[in-house]
C-alpha positions as CSV (number, residue, x, y, z in Angstrom):
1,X,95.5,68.0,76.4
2,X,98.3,69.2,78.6
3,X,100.1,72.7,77.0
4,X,103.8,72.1,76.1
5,X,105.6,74.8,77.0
6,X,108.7,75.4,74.5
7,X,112.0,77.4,74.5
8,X,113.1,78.4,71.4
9,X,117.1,79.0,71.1
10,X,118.7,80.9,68.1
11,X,121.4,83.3,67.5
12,X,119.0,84.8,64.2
13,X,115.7,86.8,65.6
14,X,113.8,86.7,62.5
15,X,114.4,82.7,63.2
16,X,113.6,83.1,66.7
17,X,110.1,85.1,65.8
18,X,109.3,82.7,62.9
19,X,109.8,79.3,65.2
20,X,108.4,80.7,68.3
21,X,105.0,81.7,65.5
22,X,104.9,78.4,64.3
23,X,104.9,76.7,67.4
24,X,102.1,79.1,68.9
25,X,99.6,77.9,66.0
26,X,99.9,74.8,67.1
27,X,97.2,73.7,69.6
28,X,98.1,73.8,73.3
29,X,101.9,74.3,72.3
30,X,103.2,77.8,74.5
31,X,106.7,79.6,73.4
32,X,107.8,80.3,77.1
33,X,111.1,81.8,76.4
34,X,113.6,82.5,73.3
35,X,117.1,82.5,73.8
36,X,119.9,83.8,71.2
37,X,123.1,81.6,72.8
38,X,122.9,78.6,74.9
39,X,124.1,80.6,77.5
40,X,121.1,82.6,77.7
41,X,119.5,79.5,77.1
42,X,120.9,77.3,79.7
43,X,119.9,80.0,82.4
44,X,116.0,79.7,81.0
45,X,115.7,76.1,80.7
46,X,116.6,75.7,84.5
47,X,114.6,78.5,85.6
48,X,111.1,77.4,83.4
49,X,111.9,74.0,82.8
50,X,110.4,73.7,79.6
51,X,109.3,70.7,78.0
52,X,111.0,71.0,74.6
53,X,113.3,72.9,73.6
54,X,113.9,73.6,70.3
55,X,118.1,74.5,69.2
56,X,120.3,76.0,66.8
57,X,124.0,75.0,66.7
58,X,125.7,77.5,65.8
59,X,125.9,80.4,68.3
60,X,128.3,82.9,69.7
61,X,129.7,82.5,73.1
62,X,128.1,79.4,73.7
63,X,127.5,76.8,70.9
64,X,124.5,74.0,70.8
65,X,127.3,71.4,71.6
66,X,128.3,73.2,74.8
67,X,124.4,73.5,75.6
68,X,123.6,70.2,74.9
69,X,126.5,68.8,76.6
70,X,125.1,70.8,80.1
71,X,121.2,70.2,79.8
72,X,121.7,66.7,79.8
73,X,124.2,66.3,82.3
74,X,121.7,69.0,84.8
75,X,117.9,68.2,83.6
76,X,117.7,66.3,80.7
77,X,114.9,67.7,78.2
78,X,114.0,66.5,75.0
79,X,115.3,69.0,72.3
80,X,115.1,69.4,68.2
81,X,118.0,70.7,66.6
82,X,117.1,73.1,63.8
83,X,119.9,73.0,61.8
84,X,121.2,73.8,57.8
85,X,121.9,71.1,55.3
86,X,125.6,72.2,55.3
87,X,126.3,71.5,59.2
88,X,125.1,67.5,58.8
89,X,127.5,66.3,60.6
90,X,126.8,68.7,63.6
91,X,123.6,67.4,63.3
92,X,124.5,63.7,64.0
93,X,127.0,64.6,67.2
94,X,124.2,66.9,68.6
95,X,122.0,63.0,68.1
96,X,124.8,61.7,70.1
97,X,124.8,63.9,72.9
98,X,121.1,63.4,73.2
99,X,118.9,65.7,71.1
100,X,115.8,63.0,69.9
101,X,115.4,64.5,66.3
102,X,116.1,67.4,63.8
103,X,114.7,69.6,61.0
104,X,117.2,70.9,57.9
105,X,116.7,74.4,57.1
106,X,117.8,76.3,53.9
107,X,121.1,77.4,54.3
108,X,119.2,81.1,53.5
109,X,117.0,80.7,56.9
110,X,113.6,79.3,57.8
111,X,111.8,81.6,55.6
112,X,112.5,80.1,52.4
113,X,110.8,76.5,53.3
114,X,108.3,78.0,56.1
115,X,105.7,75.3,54.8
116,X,107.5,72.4,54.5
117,X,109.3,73.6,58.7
118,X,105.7,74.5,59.8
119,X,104.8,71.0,59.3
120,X,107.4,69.0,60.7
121,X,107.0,71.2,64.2
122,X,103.6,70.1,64.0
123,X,104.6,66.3,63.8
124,X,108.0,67.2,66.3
125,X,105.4,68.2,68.3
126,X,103.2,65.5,68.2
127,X,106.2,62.9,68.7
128,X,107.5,65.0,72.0
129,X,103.5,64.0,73.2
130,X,104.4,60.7,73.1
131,X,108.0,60.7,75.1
132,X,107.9,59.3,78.2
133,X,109.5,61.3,80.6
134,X,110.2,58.0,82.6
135,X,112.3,56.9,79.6
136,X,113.3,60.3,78.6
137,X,117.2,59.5,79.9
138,X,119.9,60.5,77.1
139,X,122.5,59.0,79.3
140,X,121.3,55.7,78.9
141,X,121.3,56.6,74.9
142,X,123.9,59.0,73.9
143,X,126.6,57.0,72.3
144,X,130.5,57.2,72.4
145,X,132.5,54.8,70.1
146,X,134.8,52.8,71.2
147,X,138.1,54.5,71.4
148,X,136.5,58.3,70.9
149,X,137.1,60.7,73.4
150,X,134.9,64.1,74.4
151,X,137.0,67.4,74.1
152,X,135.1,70.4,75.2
153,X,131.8,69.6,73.5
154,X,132.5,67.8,70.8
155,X,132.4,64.3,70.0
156,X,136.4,62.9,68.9
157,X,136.3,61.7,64.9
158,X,136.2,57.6,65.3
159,X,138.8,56.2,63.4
160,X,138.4,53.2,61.2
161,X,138.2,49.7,62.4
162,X,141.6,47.8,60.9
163,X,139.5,46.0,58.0
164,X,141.5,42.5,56.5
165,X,141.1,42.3,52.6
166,X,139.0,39.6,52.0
167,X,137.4,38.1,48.4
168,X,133.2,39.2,48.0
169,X,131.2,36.9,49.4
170,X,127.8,36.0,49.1
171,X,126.2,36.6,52.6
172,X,124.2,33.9,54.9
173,X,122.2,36.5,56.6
174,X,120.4,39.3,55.8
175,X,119.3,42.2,58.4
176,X,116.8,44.1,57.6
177,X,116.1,47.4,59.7
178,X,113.2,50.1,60.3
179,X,114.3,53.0,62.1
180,X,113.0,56.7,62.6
181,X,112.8,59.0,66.0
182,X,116.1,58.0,67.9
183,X,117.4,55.9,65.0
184,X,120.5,57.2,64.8
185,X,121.7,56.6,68.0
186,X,120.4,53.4,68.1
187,X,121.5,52.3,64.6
188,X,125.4,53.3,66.1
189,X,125.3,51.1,69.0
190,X,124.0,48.4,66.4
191,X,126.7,48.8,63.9
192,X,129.4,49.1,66.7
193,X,129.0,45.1,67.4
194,X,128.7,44.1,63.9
195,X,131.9,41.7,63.3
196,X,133.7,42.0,60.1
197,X,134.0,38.4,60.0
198,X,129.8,37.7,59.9
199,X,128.6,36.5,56.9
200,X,125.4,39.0,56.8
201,X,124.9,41.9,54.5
202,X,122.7,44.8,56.3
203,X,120.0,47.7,55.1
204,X,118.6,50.2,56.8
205,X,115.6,52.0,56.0
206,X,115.6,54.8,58.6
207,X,113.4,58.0,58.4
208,X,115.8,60.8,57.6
209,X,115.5,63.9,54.4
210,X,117.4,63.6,51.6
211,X,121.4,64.8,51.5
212,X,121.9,63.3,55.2
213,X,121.4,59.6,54.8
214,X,125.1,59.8,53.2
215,X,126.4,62.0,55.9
216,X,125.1,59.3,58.0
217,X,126.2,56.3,56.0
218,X,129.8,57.5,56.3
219,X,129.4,57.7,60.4
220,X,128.5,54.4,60.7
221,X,131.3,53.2,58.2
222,X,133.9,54.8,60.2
223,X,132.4,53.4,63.5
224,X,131.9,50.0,62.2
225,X,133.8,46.9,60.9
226,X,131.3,46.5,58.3
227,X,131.7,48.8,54.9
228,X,128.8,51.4,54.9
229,X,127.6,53.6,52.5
230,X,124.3,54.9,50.7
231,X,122.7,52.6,48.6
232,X,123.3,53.7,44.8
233,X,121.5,52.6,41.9
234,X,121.5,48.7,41.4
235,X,124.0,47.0,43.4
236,X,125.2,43.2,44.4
237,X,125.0,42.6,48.5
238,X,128.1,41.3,50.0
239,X,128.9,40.1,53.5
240,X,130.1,42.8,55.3
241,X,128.5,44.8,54.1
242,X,125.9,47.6,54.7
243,X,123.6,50.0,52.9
244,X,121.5,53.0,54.1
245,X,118.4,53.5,52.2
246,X,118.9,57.6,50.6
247,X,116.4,60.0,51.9
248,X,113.0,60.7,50.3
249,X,113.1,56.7,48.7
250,X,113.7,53.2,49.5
251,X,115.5,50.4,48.6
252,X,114.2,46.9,47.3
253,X,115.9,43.5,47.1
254,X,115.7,41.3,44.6
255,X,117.8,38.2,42.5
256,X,118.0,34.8,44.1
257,X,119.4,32.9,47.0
258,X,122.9,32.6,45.2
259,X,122.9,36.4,44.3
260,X,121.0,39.1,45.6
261,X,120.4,43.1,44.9
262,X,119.4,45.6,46.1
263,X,118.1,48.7,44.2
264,X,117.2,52.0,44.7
265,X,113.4,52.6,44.0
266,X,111.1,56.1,44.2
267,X,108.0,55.8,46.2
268,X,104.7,55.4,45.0
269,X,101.5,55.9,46.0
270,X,101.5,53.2,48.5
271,X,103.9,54.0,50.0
272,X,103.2,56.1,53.6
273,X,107.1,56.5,54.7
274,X,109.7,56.5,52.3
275,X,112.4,54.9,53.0
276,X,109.7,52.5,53.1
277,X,110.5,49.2,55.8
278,X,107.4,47.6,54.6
279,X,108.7,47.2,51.1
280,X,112.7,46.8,52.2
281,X,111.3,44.0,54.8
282,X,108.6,42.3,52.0
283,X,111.2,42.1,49.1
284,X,113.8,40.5,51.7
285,X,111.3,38.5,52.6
286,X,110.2,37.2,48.9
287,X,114.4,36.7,47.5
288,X,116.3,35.3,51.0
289,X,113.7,33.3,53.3
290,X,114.4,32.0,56.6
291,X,117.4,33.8,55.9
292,X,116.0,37.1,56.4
293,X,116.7,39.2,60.1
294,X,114.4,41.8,60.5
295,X,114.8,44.5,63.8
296,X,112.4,47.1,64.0
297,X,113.8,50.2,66.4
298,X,112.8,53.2,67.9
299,X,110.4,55.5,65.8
300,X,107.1,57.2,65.7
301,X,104.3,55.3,63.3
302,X,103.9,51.7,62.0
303,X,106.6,51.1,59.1
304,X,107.7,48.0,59.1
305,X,104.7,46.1,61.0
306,X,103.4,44.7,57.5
307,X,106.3,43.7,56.6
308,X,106.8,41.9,59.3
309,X,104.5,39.7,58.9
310,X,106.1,38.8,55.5
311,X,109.4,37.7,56.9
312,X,107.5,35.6,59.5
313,X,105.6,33.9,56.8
314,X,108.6,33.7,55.0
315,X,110.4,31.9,57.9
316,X,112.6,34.5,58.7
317,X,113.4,36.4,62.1
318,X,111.9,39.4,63.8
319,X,113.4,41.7,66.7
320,X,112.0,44.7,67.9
321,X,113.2,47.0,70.5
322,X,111.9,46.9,73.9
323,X,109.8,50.1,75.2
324,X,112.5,50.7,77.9
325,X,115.2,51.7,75.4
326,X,112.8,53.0,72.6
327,X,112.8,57.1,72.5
328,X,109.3,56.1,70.6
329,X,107.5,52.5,71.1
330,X,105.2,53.4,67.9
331,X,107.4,51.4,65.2
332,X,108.5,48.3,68.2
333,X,104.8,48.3,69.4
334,X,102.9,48.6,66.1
335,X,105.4,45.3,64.8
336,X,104.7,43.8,68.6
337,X,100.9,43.9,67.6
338,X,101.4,41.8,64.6
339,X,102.1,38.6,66.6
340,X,105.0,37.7,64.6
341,X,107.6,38.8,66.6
342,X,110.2,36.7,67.9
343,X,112.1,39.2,70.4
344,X,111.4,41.9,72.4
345,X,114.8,43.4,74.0
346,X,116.3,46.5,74.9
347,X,119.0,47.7,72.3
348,X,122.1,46.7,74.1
349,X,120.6,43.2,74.4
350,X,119.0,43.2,70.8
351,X,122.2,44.1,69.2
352,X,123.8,41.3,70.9
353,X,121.7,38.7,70.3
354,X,121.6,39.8,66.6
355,X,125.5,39.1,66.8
356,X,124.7,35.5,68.0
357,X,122.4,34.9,64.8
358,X,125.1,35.9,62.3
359,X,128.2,33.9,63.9
């Protein structure tokens, strides 16, 4: 196996040591270079081209925003953010401007959740194995809204679509997605084409810890002219809607044709991702029929590929994203091997042709 050769980037040098000793445990992973600003950083990462780099955000003279911002635009390299749960939404404009994944740290550093960090390196890892560096292109995935504007590194806030005030109404459609490494960028560009007047509701199950999925829920409501926020409890789906399955458990549907709900479950032992697509997509499946739209996107693993097959027997739809758009084919590819799918296309294409199925 080929060694990966990392640079590790972090203002803190008791984070910089831990990191760079995590990452040298793991098999044929090598810590060429640590850097304490991205300018430092920026200087390495053109010198050793590394082949992962991983990043922390906030840092003097020059912040992960500014970094970012540069890499991608002079050799683009896959990076991680390691970031704390009170930065979230940095987290989701570093996602924008091309950084494939992240790991939340305690806001009292890496050492107070070493374990739980240790492992997902070990699957970031992994995941960075299976990147492409033919599709490795953040230009052709980082995301600007319609209307929002860069200023210095950061991405402009995206105001509000004008919404009309309309009565509930029960929706025709319902769009079901799985969605883990590179989700978020593709999930925007899918919510940006939604039109308020479709008569579809819309859940996502994508892979994400708990206390972002509602940081994220409220960046695709301000993007989108759908309403979007974290699924809660029991609730009734509406056109124009969407929900975001919470971190750490998924979301179920169930009711009838006339009225459907969808509620917030904890996993259980069958469960191998959670949010779970395999039980979002199944209990879509079971309540709304033919009715039932469901896109599998960009992520590492299988969810979603048995359920599938539900929808299909069901009579429902299935999309998947094409490899050449997917940061990770696993999720697309392990739904493609089902046989059930109706459409392969890359996500521009895929979110349009969703449009045309709800109009």
């Amino acid at each position: 196996m080929k060694t990966l050769h990392v640079l590790v980037v972090d203002d803190s040098a008791i984070n910089r040591r831990t990191i760079a000793d995590m990452l040298v445990a793991i098999p044929n992973v090598e810590v060429v270079a640590k850097a304490s600003d991205g300018d430092e950083a920026l200087r390495l990462a053109g010198s050793l081209k590394p082949d992962l780099i991983t990043l922390d955000l906030e840092m003097p003279r020059m912040d992960g925003f500014t970094f970012m911002r540069l890499l991608m635009a002079s050799r683009p390299t896959p990076v991680i953010v390691i970031s704390g749960y009170a930065a979230k939404e940095n987290v989701f404009r570093a996602l924008e401007l091309g950084a494939i994944d992240f790991i939340a740290k305690p806001q009292e550093g890496i050492s107070e959740n070493a374990e739980a960090i240790d492992e997902q390196l070990k699957r970031m890892v992994k995941m960075v194995r299976q990147l492409s560096p033919a599709r490795f292109e953040p230009a052709k995935r980082k995301f600007i809204a319609p209307g929002a504007t860069i200023t210095g590194a950061h991405t402009a806030t995206v105001s509000k679509k004008v919404r009309l005030p309309e009565p509930r109404r029960t929706p025709n459609r319902l769009i079901v997605v799985a969605a883990s490494t590179g989700g978020p960028t593709a999930l925007l560009e899918v919510f940006a084409r939604l039109p308020a007047e479709a008569s579809a509701a819309i859940i996502v199950a994508q892979h994400m810890p708990e206390r972002f999925t509602r940081t994220f829920a409220e960046r695709l409501d301000r993007l989108s002219s759908f309403r979007v926020h974290e699924a809660r409890e029991i609730q009734t789906l509406e056109a124009g809607y969407g929900l975001v399955c919470p971190g750490g458990r998924s979301v179920e549907i169930f009711g009838d044709s006339e009225t459907m709900m969808a509620k917030v479950v904890w996993p259980d032992a069958s469960d191998r991702y959670a949010p779970s697509a395999d039980r979002l997509f199944s209990s879509a499946a079971k309540v709304a029929g033919d009715r039932v739209i469901a896109v599998v996107l960009t992520g590492m693993g299988d969810d979603g590929s048995r359920g599938v097959a539900d929808v299909k027997k069901a009579g429902g739809t299935v999309l998947v994203e094409a490899e050449e758009t997917a940061v990770i084919y696993g999720m697309p590819k392990a739904a493609q091997r089902t046989g059930r799918v109706d459409r392969s296309l890359p996500l521009r294409e895929l979110s349009e042709y969703l449009v045309s199925l709800i109009m």
